[in-house]
Each structure stands twice: as C-alpha cells, then as structure tokens.
C-alpha positions as CSV (number, residue, x, y, z in Angstrom):
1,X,6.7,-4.5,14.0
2,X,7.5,-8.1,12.9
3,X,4.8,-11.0,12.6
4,X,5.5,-14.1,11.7
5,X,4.2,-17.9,12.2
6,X,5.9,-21.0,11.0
7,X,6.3,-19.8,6.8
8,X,4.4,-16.5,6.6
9,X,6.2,-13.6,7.0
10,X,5.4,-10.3,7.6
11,X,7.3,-6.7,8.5
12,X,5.8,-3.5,9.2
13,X,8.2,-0.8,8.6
14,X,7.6,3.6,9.3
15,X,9.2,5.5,7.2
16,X,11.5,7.9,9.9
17,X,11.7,5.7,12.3
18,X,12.8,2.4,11.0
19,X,14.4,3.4,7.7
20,X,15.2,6.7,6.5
21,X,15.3,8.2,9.4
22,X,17.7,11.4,8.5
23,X,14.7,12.2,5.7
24,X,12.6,14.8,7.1
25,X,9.9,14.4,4.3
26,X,10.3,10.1,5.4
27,X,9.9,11.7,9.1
28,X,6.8,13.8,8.0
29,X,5.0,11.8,5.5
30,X,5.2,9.0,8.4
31,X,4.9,6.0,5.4
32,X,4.4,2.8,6.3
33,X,6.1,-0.4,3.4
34,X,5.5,-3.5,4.1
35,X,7.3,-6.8,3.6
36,X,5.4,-10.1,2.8
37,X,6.8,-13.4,2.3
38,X,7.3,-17.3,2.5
39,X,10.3,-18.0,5.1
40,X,10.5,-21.6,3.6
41,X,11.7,-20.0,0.4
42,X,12.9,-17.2,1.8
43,X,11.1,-15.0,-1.2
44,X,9.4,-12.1,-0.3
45,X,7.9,-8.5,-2.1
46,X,8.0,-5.7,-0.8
47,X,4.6,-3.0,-0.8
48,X,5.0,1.0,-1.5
49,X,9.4,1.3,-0.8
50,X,10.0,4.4,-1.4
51,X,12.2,7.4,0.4
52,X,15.2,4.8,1.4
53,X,15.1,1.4,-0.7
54,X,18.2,0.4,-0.3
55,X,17.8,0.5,3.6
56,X,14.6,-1.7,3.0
57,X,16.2,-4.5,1.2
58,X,19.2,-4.7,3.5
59,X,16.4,-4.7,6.3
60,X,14.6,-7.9,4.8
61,X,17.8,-9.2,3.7
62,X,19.0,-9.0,7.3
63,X,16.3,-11.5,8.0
64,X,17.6,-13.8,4.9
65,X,14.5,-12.9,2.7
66,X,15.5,-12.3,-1.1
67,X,13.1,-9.5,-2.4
68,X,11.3,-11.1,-5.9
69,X,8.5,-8.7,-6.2
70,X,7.1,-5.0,-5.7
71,X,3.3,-4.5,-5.0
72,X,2.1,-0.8,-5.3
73,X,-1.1,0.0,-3.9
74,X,-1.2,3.6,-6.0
75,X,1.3,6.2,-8.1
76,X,1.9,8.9,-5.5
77,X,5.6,9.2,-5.0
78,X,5.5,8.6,-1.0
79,X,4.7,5.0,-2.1
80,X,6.9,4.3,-5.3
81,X,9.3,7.3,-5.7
82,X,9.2,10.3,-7.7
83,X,8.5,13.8,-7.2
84,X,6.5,15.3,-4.2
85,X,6.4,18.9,-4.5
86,X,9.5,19.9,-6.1
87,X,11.3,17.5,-3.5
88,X,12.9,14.5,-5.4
89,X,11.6,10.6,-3.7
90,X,13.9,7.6,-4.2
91,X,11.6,4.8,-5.1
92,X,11.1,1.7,-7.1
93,X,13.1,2.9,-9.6
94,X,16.6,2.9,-7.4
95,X,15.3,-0.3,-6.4
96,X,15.3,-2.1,-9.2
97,X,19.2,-1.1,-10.0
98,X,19.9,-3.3,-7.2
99,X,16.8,-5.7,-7.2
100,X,15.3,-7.1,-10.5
101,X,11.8,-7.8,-10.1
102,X,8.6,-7.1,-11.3
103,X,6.4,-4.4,-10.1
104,X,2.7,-5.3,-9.4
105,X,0.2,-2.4,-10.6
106,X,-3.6,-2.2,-10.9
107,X,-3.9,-1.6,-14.6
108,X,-5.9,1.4,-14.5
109,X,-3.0,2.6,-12.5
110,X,-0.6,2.6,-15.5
111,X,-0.2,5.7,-17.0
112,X,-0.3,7.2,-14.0
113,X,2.9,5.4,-12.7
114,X,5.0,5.8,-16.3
115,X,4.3,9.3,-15.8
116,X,5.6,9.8,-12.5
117,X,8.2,6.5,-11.2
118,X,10.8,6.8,-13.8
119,X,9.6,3.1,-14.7
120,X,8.6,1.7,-18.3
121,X,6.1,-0.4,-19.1
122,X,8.6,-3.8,-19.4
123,X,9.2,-3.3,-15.4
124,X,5.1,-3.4,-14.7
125,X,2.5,-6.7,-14.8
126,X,-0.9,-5.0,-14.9
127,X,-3.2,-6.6,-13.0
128,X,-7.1,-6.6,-12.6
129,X,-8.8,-6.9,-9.0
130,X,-9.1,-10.7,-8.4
131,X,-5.8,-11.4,-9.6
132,X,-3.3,-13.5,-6.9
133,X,0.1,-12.6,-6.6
134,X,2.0,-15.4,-5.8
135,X,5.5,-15.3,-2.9
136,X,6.3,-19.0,-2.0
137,X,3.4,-20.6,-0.9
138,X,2.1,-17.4,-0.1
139,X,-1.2,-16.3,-1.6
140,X,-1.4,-12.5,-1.8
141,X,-5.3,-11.3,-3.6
142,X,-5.6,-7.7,-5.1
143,X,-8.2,-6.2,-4.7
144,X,-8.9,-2.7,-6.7
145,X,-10.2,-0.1,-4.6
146,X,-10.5,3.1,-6.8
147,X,-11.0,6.5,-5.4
148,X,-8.2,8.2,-4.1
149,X,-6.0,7.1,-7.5
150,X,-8.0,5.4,-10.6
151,X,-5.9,2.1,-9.6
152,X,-5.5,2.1,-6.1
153,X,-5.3,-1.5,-5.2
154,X,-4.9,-3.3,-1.4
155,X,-3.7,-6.4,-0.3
156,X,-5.4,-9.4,1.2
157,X,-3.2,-12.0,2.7
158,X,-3.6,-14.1,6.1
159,X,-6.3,-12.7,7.4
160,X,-4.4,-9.3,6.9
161,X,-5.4,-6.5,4.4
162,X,-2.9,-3.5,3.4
163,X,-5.5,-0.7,2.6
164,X,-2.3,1.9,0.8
165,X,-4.2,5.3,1.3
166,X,-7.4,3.7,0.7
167,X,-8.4,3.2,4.4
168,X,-7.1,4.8,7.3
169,X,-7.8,3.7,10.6
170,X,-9.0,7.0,11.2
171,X,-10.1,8.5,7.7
172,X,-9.6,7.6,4.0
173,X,-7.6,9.2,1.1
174,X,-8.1,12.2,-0.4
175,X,-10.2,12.2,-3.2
176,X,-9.8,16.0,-4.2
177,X,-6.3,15.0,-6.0
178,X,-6.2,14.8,-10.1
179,X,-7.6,10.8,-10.9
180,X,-9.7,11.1,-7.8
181,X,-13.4,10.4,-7.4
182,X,-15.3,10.4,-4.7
183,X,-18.0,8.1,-5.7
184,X,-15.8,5.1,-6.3
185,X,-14.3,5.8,-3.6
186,X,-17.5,5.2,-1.5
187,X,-18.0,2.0,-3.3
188,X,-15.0,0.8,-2.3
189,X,-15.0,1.8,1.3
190,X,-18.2,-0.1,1.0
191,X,-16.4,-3.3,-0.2
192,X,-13.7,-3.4,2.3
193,X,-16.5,-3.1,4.9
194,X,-17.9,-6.0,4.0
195,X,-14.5,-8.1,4.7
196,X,-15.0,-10.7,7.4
197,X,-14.6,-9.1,11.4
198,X,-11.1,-9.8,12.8
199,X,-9.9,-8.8,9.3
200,X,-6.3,-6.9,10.5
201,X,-5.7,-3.1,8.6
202,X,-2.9,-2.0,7.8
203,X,-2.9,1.5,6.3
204,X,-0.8,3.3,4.1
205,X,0.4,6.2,6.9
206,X,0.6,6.2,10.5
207,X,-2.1,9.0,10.9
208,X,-2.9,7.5,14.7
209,X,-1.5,6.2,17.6
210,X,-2.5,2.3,16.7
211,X,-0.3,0.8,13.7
212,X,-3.6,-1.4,12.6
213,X,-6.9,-2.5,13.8
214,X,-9.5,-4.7,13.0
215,X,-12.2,-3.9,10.6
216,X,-15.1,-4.3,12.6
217,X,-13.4,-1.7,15.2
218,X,-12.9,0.9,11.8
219,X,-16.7,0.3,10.8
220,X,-17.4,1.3,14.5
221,X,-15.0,4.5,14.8
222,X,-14.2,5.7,11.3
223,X,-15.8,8.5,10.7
224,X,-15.9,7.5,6.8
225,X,-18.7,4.9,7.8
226,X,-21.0,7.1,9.2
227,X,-22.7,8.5,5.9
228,X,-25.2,5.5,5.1
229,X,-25.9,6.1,1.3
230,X,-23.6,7.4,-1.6
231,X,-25.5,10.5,-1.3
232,X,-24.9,11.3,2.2
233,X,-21.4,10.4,1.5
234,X,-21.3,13.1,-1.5
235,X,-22.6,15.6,0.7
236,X,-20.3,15.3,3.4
237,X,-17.2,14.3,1.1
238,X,-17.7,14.9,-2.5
239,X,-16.8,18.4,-2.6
C-alpha cells in the first residue's frame, strides 16, 4: 500500500507478497518494512528490511526516493537480518554493501543487534526515546517501548505510528523470548494507548486481515487492553 500527500511519503510493503516473494520463511513470517520519506528531497529510510533488501531499494528507488537511513524497531532477524532458527536472513547488513547509511537503534537495543546483524558499532546512532530522526522536512519521533526486546522502539510520524512487534492490531509481542519482560511491556502498551484517537497502526506482521487501524479501534478490540492493572496483566500474560 502507498500513501502519500504533497511531500510525505509513505510505503507499506509484506514481506511474500511484494518483495521476496520466492522466500518461504518472507512468505511465512508475513513482515511488513516500511518506507518513509520527503518527496521534495527525494530522501527517505527505510524501517525493519530484511529477507530481500536489495528488492526494497530498487522498490523505493523505482519511485525516485534515495534511501539515507535505516530505523529498526528491535534485533530479531525478521526485522534486520540474521539468523532465525538455523535459516540464514539477509538484512541490514547486505544493505549497507549497496546503501551507506546509518542505522537508527534504541540504545538499550545495542548489544543485542552487534550480537546478531553482522553490524559494528560505527554503522549504529544509539538513540533514547524522545529523540527525532530527521528525512527531508520529515519529522520522524522514537519512541521506546520495551517489552518484547529491551530496545524495542516505534515510530511516530504524520499522524502514523509503526508499532514493530510492539502492538499488533490483534495482540502484542511475545515477551517469553530472552530480553523480554512482561511488565515493561505493559507499561508501554499503556503509553501507546494513550496516543491521540485517529492515531494510524501499523504493526510489525500482518497477523489480520486489516494492514492498520486506528488506535482507538485497538483499545476497543485488542485483547491486550482488557487487563486494567499491571497485575491483571501479569496474571493473564506474565507467565
């Protein structure tokens, strides 16, 4: 899906479907990366490529965009490369063999991603929640939403927030995996509640039918929402 006003642009592309489509892990893992830009520069970054990069960049390059950043909302190798049970992931590594950039990370994220992305520390800025990434004249706020990664961060821009495996329309992130916790990632569900209504999601996976939704319509269905206190949360999801 392609959005787009005068200068902001904006791609929504599933992994499968609309790049690496021969890759049945791409097919499987149903991925979604996201391209955000300023079409009056024609600079834009690019959010979780993974599987098939070098399909991404001719996709954005197709629309004359020049690729000048990566954001990563976590280190699991279905966002930035690496290895996902015993199966190898192309990710930001290939990337930047073609594409020299820098690669946005939340800072408690760090170790986690030298340990897995085949990148060193001179290809990351580390970043605090707060911080603004800047494309163009494009504006993009992280904000740091720990829980299912120590560093998982999402993306504010435009009335639009990527949520990585954060929020789901339908669901949340794991938090059983190793760096998980369970009551950050309450708090955080708890923050991204709070974001205005009309506030567009746009998840990490394609785990429903809808590719986003609002966040007043995820308070109402999402499941995630229901539990009232961290407590009942715990109970129902901390073990």
């Amino acid at each position: 899906m392609a959005m787009s006003s005068d200068r902001f642009y904006f791609r929504q592309l599933l992994s499968g479907r609309d790049f690496a489509t021969q890759n049945a892990i791409a097919q499987q893992m149903v991925n979604f990366t996201y391209a955000i830009g300023d079409r009056a520069t024609n600079e834009c970054v690019l959010i979780d490529p993974a599987y098939a990069v070098n399909e991404l960049l001719d996709l954005v390059e197709a629309d004359g965009m020049k690729v000048t950043g990566v954001l990563a909302t976590h280190f699991h190798a279905d966002h930035i490369g690496g290895n996902m049970m015993g199966h190898p992931v192309e990710g930001v590594a290939t990337l930047l063999e073609r594409c020299s950039c820098p690669v946005h990370v939340q800072r408690d994220e760090t170790p986690w991603v030298l340990k897995t992305s085949g990148l060193s520390e001179g290809d990351l800025v580390q970043h605090q929640g707060g911080d603004v990434v800047q494309v163009g004249d494009i504006s993009i706020t992280l904000v740091h939403t720990p829980g299912h990664t120590p560093g998982s961060q999402c993306f504010h821009v435009d009335g639009r927030l990527v949520s990585g495996d954060t929020l789901f329309l339908d669901g949340c992130g794991r938090t059983d995996f190793p760096g998980s916790d369970p009551e950050a990632m309450f708090d955080s569900l708890q923050m991204l509640a709070a974001m205005p209504d009309g506030t567009v999601v746009f998840p990490g996976h394609r785990y429903s039918a809808p590719a986003s939704a609002t966040i007043d319509e995820i308070r109402e269905s999402n499941y995630v929402f229901r539990p009232r206190t961290k407590e009942q949360w715990l109970m129902m999801f901390g073990s």
